[in-house]
Backbone bond lengths (Angstrom), bond angles and torsions (degrees), N, CA, C in turn:
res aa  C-N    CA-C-N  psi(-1)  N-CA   C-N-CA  omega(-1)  CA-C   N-CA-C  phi
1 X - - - 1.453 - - 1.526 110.27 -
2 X 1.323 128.27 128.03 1.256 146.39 173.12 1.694 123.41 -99.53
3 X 1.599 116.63 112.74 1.531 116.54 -156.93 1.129 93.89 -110.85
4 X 1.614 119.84 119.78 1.472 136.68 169.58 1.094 112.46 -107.95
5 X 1.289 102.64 106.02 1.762 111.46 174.80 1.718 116.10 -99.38
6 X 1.710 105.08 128.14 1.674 95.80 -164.78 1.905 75.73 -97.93
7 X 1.342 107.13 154.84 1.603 120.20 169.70 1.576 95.86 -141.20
8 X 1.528 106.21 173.54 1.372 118.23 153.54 1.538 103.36 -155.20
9 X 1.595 102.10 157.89 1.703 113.95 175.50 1.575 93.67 -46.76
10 X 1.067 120.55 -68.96 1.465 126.67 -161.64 1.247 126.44 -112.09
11 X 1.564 126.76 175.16 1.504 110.79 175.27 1.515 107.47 -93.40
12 X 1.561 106.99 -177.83 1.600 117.98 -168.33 1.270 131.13 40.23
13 X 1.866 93.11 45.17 1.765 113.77 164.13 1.615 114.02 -81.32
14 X 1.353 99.52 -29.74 1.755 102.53 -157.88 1.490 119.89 122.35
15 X 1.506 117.88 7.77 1.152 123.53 -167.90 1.294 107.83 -48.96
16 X 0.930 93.19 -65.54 1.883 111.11 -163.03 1.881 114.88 -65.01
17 X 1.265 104.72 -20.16 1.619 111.72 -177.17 1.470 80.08 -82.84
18 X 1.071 118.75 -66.61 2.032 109.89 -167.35 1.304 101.24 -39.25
19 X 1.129 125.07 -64.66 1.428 133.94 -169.01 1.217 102.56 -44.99
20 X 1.820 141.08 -49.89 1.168 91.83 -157.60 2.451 86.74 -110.39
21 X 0.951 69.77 30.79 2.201 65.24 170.61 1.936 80.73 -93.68
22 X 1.424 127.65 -50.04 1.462 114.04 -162.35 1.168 103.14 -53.36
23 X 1.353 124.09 -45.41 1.711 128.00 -176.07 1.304 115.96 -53.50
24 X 1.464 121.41 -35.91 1.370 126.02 -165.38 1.376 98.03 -105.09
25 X 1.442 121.48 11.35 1.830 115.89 170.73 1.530 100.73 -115.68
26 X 1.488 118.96 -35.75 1.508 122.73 176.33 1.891 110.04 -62.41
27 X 1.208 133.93 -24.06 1.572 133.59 141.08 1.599 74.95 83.46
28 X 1.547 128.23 108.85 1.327 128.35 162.09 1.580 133.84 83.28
29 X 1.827 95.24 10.64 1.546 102.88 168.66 1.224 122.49 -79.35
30 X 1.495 125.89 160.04 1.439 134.43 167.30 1.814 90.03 -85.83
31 X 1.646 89.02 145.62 1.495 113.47 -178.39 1.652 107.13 -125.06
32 X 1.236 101.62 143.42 1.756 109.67 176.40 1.405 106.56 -132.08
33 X 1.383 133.68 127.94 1.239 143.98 170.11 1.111 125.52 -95.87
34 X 1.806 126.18 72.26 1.367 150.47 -150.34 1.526 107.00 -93.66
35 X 1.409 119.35 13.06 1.128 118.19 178.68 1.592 89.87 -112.88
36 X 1.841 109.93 105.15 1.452 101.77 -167.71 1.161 109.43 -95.24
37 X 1.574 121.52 -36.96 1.380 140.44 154.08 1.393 122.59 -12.97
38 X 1.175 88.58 -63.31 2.270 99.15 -170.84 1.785 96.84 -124.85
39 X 1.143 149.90 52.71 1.354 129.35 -144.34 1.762 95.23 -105.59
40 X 1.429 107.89 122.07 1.503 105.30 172.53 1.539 109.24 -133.94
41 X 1.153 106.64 20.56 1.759 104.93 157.92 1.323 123.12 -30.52
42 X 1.404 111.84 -43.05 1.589 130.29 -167.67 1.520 91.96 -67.47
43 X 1.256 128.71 -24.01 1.880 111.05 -158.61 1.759 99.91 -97.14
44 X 1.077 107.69 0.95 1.291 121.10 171.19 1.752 119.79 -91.91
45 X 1.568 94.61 -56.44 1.456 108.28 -179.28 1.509 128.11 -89.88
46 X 1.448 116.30 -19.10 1.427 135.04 163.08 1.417 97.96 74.57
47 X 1.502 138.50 71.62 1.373 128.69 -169.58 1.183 95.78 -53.66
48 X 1.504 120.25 -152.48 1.381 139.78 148.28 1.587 102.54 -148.90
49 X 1.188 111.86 106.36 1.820 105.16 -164.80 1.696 98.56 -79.66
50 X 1.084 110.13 134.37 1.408 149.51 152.52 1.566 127.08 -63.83
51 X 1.476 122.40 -69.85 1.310 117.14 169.34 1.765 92.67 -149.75
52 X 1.401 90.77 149.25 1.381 129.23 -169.94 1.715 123.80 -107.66
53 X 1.042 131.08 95.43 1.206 142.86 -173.47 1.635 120.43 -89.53
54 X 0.973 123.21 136.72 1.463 114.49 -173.41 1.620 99.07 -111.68
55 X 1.485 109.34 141.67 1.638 130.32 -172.57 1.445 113.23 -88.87
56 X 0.846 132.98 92.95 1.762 128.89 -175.14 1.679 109.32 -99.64
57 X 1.201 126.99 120.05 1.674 115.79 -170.93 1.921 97.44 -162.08
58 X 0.924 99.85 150.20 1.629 116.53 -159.67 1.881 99.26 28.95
59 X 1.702 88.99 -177.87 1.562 116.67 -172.67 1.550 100.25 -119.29
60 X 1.889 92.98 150.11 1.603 99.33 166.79 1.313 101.63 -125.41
61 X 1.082 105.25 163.10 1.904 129.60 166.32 1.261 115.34 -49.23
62 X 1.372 130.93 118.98 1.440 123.36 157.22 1.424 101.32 -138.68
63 X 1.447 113.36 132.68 1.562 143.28 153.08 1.146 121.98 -49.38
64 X 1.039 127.13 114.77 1.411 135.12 157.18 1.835 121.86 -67.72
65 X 1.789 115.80 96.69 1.259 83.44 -144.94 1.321 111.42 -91.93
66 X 1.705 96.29 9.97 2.079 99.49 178.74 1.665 94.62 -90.58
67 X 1.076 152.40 -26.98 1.364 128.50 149.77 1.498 134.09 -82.26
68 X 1.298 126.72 4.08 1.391 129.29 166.98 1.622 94.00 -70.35
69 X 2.150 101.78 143.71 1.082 89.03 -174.23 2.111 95.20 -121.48
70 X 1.351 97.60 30.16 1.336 113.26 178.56 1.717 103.43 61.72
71 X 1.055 116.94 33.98 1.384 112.01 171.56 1.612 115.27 -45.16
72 X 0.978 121.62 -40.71 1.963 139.84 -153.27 1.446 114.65 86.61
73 X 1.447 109.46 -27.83 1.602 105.81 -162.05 1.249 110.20 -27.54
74 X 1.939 127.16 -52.09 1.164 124.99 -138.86 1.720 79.39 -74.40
75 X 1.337 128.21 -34.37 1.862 125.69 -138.41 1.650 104.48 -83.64
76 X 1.746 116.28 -17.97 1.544 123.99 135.84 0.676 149.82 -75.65
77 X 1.499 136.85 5.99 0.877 153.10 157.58 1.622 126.88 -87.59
78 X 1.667 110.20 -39.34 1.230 106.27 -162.07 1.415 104.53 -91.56
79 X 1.623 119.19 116.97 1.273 157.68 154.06 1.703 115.08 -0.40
80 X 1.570 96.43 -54.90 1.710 112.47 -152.71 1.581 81.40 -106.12
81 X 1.818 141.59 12.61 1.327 119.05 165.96 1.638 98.18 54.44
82 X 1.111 125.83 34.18 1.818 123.63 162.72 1.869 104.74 -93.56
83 X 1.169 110.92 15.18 1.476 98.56 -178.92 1.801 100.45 -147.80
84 X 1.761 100.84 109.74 1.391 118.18 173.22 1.107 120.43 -89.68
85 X 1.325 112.20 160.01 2.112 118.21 -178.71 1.389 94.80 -121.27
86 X 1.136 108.11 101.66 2.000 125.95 157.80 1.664 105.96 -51.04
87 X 1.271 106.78 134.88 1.510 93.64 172.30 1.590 90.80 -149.11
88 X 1.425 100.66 164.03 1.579 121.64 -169.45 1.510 121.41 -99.72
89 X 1.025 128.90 129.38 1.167 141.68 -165.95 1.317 109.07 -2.25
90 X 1.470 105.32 -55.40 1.679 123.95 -174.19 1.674 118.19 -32.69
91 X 2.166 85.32 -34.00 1.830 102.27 -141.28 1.655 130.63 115.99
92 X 1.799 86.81 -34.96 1.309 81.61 -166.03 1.506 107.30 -87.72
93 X 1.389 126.63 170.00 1.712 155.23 -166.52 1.781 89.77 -50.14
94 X 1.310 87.50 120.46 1.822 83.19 158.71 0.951 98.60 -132.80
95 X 1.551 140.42 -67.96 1.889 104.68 176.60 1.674 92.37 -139.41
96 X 1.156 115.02 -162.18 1.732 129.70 178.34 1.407 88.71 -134.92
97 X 1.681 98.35 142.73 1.226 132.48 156.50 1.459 125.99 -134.59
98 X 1.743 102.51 168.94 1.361 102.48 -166.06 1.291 89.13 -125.99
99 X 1.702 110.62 143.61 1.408 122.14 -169.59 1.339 93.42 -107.41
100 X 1.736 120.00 120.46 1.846 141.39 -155.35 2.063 85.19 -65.86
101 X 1.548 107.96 -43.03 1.537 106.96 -156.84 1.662 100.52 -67.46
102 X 1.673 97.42 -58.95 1.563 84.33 -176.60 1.579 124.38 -78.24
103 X 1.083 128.27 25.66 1.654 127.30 -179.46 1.082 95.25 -97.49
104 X 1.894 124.44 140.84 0.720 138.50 -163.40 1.862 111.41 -116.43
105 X 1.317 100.34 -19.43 1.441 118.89 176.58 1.185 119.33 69.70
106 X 1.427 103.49 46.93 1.689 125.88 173.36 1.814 130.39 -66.60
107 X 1.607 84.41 -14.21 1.557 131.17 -160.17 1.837 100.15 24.15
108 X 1.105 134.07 39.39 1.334 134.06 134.97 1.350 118.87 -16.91
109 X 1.357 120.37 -57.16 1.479 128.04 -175.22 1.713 105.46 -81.67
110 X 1.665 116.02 -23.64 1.524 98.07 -160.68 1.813 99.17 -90.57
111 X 1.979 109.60 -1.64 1.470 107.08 174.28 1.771 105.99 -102.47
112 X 0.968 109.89 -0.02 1.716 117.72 174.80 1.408 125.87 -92.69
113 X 1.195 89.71 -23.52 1.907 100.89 -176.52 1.593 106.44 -51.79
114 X 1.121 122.82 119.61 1.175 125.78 163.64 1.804 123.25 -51.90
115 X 1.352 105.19 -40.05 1.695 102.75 174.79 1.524 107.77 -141.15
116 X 1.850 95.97 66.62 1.530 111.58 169.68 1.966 121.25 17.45
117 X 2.056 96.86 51.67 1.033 103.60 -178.15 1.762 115.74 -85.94
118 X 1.300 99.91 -0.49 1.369 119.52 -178.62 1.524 124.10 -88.92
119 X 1.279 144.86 125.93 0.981 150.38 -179.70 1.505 131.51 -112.02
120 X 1.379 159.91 109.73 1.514 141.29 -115.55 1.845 75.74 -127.40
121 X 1.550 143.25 123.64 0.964 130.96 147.06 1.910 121.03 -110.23
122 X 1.051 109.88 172.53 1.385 130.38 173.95 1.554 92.39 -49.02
123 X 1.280 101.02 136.19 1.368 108.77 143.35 2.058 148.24 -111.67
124 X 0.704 110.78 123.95 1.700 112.52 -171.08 1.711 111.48 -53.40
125 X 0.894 147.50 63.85 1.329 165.76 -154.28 1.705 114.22 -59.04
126 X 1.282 102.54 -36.74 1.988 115.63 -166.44 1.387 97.75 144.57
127 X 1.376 119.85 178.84 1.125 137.42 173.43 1.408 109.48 -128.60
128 X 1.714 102.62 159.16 1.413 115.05 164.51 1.584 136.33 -115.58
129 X 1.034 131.78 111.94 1.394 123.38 -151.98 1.950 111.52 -110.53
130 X 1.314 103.49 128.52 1.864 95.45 177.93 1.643 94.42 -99.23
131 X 1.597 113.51 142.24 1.235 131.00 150.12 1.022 150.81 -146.06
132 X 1.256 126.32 -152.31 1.878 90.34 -175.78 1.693 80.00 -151.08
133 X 1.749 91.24 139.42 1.401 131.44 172.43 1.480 128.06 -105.69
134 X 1.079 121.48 146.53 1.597 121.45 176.51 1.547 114.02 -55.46
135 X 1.381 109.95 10.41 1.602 119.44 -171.05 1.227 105.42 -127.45
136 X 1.475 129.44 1.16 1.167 130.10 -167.89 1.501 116.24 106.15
137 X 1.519 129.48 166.84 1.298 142.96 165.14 1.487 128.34 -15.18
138 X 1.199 148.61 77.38 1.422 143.94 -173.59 1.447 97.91 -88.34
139 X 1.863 102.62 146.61 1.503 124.84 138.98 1.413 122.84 -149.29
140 X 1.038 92.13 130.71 1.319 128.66 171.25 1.506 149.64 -108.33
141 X 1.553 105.21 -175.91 1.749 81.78 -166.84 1.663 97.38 -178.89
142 X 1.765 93.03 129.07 1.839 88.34 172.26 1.512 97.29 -113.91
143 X 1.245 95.75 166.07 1.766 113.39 178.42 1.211 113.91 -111.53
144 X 1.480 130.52 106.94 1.914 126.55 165.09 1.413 98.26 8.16
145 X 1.470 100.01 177.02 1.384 119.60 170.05 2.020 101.38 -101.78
146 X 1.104 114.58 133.87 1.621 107.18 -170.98 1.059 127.39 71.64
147 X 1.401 130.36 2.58 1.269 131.90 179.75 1.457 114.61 -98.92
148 X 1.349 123.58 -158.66 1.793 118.46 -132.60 1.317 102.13 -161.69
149 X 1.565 101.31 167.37 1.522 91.02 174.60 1.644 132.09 72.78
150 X 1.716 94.70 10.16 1.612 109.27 179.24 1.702 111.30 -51.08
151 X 1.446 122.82 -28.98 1.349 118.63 173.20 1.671 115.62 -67.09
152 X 1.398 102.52 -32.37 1.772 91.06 172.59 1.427 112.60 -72.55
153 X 1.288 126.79 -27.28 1.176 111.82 179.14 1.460 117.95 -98.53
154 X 1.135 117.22 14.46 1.675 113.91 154.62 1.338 120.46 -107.35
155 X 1.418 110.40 -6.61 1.831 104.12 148.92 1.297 118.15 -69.61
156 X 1.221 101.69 -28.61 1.689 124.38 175.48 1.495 92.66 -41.14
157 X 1.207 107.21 -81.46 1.513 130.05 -165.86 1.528 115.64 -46.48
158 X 1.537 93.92 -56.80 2.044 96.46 176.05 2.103 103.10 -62.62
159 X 1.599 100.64 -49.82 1.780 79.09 178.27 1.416 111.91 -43.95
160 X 1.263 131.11 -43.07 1.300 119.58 -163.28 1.821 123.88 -83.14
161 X 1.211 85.57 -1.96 1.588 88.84 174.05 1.174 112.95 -120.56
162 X 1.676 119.06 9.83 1.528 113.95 174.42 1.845 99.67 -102.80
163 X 1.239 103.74 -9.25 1.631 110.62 -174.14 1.715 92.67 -93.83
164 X 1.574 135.73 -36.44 1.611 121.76 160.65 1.515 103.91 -40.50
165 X 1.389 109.43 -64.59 1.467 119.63 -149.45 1.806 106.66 -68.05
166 X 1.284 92.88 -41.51 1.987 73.84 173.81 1.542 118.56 -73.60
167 X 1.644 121.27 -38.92 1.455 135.25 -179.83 1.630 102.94 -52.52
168 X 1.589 118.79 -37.98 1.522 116.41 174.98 1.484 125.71 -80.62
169 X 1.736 105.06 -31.10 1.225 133.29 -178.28 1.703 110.02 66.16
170 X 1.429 82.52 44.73 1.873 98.66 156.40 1.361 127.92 -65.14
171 X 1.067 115.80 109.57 1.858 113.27 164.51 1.040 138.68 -21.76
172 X 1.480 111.05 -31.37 1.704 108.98 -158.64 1.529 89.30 -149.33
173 X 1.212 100.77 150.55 1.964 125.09 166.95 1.074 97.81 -131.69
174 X 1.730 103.12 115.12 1.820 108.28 170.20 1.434 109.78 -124.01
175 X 0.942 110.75 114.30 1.792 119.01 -174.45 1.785 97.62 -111.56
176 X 1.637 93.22 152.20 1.166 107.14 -165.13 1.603 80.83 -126.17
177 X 1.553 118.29 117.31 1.132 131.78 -168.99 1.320 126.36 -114.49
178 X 1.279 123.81 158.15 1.675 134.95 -165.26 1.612 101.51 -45.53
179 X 1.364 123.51 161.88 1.424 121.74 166.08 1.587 92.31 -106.96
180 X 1.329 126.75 169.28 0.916 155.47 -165.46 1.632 120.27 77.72
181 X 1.166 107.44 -135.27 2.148 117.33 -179.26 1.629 81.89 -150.34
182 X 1.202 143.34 72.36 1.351 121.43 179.43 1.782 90.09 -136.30
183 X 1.091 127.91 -175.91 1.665 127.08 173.15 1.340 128.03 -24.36
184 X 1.093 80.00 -54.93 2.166 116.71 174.50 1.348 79.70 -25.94
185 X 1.255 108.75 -99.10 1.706 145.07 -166.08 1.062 101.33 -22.46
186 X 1.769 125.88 -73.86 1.459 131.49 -142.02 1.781 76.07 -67.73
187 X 1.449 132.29 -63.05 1.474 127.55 -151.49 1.432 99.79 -35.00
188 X 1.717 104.14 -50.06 1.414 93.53 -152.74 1.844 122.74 -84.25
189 X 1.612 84.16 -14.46 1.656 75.01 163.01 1.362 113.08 -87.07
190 X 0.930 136.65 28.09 1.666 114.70 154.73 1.664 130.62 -58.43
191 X 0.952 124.52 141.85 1.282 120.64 171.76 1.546 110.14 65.11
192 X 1.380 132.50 1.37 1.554 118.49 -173.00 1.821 98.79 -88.24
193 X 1.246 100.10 168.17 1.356 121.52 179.18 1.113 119.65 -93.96
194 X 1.118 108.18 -29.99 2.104 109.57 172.96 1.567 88.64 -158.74
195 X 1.307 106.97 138.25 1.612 145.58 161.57 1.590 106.32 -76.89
196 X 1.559 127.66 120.86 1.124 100.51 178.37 1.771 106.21 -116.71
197 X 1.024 137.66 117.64 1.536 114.69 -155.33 1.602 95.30 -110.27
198 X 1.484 101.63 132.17 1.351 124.04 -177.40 1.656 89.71 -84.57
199 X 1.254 114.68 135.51 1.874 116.46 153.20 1.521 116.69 -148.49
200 X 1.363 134.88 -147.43 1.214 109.60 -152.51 1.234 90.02 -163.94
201 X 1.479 139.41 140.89 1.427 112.77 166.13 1.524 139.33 -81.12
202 X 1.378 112.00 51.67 1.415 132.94 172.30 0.981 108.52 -97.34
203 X 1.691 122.10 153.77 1.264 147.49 145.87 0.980 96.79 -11.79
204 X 1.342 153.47 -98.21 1.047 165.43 -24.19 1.380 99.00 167.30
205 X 1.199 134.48 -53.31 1.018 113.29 170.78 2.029 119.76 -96.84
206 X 1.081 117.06 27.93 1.631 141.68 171.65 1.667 92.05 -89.44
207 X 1.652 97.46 -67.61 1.806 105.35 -174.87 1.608 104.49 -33.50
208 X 1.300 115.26 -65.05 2.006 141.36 -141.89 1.843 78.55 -75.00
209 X 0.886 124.03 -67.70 1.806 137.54 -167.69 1.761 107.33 -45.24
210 X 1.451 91.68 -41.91 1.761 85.56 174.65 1.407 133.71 -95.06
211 X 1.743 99.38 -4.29 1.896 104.62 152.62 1.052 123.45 -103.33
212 X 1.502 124.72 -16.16 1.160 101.00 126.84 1.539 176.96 -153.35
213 X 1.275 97.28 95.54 0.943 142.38 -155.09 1.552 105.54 -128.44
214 X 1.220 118.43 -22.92 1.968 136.88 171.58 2.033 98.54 -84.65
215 X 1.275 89.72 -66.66 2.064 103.85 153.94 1.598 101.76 -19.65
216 X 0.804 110.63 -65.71 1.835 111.73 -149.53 1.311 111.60 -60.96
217 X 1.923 86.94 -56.81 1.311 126.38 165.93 2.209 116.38 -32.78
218 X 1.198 95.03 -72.00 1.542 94.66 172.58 1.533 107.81 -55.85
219 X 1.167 123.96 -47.77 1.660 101.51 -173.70 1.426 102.72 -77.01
220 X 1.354 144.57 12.01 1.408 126.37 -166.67 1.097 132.30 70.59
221 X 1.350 117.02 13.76 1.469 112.76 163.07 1.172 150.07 -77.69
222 X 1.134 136.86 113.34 1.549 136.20 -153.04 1.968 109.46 -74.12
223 X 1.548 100.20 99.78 1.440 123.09 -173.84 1.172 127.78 -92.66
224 X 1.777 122.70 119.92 1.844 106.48 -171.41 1.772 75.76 -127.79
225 X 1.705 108.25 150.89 1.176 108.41 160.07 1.502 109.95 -119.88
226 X 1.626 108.83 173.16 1.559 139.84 -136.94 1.616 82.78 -143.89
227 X 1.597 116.03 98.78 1.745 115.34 148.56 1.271 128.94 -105.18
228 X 1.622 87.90 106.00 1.647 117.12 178.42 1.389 95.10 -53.85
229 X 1.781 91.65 145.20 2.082 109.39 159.76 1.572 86.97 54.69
230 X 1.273 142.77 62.58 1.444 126.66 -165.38 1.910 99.34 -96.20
231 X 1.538 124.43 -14.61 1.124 143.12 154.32 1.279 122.16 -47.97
232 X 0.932 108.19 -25.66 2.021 118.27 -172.67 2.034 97.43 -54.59
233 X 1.263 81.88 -69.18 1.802 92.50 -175.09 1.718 107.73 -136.55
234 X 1.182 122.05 112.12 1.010 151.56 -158.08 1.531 108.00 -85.01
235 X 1.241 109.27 -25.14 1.657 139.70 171.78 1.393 113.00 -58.12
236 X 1.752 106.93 -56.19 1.293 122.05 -165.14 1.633 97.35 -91.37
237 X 1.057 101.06 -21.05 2.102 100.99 -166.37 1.639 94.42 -86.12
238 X 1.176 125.64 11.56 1.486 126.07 -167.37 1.498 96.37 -119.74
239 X 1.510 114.78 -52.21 1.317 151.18 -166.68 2.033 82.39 -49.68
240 X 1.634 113.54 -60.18 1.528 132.51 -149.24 1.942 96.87 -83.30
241 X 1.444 117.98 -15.77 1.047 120.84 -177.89 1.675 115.24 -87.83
242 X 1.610 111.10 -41.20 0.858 108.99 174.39 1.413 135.74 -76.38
243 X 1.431 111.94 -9.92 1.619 133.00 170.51 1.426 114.40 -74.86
244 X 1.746 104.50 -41.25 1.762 116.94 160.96 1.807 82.23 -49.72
245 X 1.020 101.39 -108.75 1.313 123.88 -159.94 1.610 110.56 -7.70
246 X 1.437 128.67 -9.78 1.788 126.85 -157.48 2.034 81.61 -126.05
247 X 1.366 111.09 -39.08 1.237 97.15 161.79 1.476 132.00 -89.79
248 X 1.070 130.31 31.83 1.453 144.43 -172.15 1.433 96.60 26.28
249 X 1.428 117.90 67.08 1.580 115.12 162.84 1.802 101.12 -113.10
250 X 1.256 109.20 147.83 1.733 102.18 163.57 1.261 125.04 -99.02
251 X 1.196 114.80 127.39 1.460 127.31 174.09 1.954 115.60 -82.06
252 X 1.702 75.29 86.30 1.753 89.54 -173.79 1.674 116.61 -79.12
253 X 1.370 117.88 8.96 1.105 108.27 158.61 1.544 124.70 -160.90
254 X 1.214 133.76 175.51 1.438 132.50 -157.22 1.823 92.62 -141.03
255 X 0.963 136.01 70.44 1.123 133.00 -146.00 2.379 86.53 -97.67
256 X 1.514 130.04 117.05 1.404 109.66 -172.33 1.757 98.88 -87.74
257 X 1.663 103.38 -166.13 1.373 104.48 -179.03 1.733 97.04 -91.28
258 X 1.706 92.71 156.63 1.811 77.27 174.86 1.783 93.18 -168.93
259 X 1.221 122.61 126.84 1.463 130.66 -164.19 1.477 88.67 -73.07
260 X 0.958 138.40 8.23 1.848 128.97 -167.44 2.295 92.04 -85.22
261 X 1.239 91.36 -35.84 1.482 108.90 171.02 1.457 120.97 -34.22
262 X 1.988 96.29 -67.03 1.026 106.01 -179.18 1.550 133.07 -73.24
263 X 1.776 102.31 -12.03 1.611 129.68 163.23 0.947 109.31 -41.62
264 X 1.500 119.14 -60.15 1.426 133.75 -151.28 1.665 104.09 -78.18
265 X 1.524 111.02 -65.66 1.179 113.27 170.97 1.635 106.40 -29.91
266 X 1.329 132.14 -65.10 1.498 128.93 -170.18 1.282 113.99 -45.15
267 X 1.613 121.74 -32.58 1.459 122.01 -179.43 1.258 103.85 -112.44
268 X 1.246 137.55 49.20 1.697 134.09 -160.42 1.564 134.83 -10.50
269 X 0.882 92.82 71.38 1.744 99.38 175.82 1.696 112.32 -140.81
270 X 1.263 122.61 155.85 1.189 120.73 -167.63 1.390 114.23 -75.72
271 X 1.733 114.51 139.32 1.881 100.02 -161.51 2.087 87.39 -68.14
272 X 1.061 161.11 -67.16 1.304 124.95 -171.17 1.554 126.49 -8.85
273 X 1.588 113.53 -29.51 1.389 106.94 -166.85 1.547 90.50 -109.22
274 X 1.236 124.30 18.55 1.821 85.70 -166.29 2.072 81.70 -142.36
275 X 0.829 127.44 8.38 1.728 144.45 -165.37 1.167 111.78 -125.03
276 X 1.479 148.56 146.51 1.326 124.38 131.96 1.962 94.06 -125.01
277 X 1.392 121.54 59.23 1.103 128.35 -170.48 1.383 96.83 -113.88
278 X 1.582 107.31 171.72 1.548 107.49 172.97 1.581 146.06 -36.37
279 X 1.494 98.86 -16.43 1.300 126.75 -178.15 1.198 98.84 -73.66
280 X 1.687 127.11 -68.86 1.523 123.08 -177.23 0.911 118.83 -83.15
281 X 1.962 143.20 15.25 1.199 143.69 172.54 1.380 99.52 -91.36
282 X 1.641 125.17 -24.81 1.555 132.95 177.20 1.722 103.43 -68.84
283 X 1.510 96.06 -53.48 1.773 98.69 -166.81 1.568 105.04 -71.19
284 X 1.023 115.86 -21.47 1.304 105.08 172.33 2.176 122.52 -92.74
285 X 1.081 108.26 -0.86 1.315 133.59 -169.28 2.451 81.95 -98.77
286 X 1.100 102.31 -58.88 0.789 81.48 -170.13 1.532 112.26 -65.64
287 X 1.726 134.75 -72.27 1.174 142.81 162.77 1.988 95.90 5.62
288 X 0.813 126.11 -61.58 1.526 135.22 -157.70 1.600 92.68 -76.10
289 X 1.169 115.36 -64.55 1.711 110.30 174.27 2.274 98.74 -42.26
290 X 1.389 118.79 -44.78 1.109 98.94 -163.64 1.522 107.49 -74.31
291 X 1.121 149.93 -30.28 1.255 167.79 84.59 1.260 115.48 47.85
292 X 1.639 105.22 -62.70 1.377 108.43 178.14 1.921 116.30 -90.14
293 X 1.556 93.33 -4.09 1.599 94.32 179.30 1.217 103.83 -70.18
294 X 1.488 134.99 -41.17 1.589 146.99 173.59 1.478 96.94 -49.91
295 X 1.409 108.70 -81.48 1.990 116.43 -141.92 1.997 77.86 -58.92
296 X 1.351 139.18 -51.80 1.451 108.37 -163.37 0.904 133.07 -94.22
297 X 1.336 143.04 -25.68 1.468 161.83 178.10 1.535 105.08 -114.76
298 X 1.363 121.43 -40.66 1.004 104.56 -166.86 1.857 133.11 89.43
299 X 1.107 108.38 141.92 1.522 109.19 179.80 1.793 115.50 -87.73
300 X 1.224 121.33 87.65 2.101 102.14 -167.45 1.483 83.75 -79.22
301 X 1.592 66.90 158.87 1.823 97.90 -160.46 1.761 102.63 -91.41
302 X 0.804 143.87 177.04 1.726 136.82 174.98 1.551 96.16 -99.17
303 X 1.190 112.97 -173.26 1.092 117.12 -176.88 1.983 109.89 -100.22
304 X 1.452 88.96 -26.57 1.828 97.24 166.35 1.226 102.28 -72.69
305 X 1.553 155.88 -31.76 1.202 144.16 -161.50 1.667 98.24 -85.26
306 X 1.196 115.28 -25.99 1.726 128.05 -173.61 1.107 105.48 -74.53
307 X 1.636 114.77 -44.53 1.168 118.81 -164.84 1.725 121.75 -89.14
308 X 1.883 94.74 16.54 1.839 115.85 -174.36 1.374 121.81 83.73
309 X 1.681 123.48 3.86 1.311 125.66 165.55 1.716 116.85 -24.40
């Protein structure tokens, strides 16, 4: 099994449209939706969820409010302002509470409490869901609103779709991965075989493409990038070749701009299925370059990816 993870420095490269035309050209891959934060793979691929897992990761604060004796201590102390004082018409103290969004679960307050009115519980984080698509095996995963810890739950996510993919003995793992270099990221490149980095020929996305792309680089991952809309400015798409080119990365694709994109998106399906215009003669030109990077030469693995990075 071979794990292709598409990333980008930043968002609104194209990640996720590549991601799911690769799924619907690879004919029988397992898919992971590692963007846990914002994840809309699904509006493309239409899972149908199957089984549903619930995400539990750090603790929040809760008050006990028949033994709190409203001292304040905890409401000076706490840092992140997650703990308010209710008061009664008068003014005066009617009880303290802790707001679930802003607590950070520092438990400051649950070792300060004067008469252990504080209690540290579990928290419900998001869920993760496996299903199955006309493209093969999906998992996925949303995250609370305010909550944390998006890198544990996209190892979450890749364990669970590298344990479909060997139990079925699927070929390919294609994850559609976090934008930035932040937790997200490092989780999800673990263990993949090629990094594929979507960028753009902007400022901005030249900047985002070359950390990470430095990211990949420190863990050993073997990285080719993909310049989306590469027509826009011809300046910058030259500018993005020659920086490949000083880092011996290959720029395996030239992907142009093309509203057939934005068609597809309107009726959700991947432009491979809804185009057979220049747009999907590229995505599929490329898919085949990735294809043939395996069956001939091959992807070598680092010695951190060997060693379970």
């Amino acid at each position: 099994m071979k794990q292709v993870l598409v990333i980008s420095g930043k968002g609104g490269t194209g990640k996720t449209v590549l991601t799911s035309s690769l799924a619907a050209l690879a004919k029988g891959a397992v898919l992971a939706d590692c963007d846990v934060d914002a994840a809309d793979l699904h509006l493309l691929l239409h899972p149908v969820v199957a089984e549903t897992q619930e995400f539990w990761s750090g603790q929040k604060a809760i008050i006990d409010d028949e033994q709190c004796i409203n001292c304040g201590r905890c409401l000076s102390l706490c840092r992140f302002e997650a703990i308010k004082a209710l008061k009664n018409q008068d003014g005066s103290l009617k009880k303290i509470e802790i707001d679930p969004v802003a607590c950070e679960g520092c438990r400051v307050c649950y070792y300060t409490c004067p008469v252990d009115a504080i209690r540290m519980e579990d928290r419900l984080s998001g869920q993760l869901f496996i299903s199955e698509t006309k493209y093969g095996p999906m998992v996925h995963a949303k995250l609370g609103i305010a909550e944390e810890n998006s890198g544990k739950l996209v190892t979450l996510v890749k364990q669970k779709a590298q344990e479909i993919a060997e139990a079925d003995g699927k070929p390919w793992l294609i994850v559609d991965g976090p934008p930035g270099i932040g937790c997200p990221v490092i989780a999800a490149l673990a263990r993949v075989d090629l990094a594929l980095i979507v960028t753009e020929p902007t400022l901005s996305g030249i900047h985002d493409m070359e950390r990470v792309a430095d990211l990949a680089a420190h863990f050993g991952v073997t990285t080719k990038v993909v310049i989306n809309k590469c027509d826009i400015n011809w300046d910058n798409t030259r500018a993005i070749e020659k920086i490949c080119q000083k880092r011996e990365i290959e720029v395996i694709g030239h992907l142009p701009f093309s509203e057939e994109v934005v068609r597809s998106l309107s009726v959700g399906v991947p432009v491979v299925e809804f185009s057979l215009g220049a747009i999907t003669e590229e995505i599929s030109t490329l898919w085949r370059k990735i294809e043939s990077s395996f069956q001939s030469e091959g992807v070598v693995l680092s010695d951190k990816k060997k060693a379970g990075f």
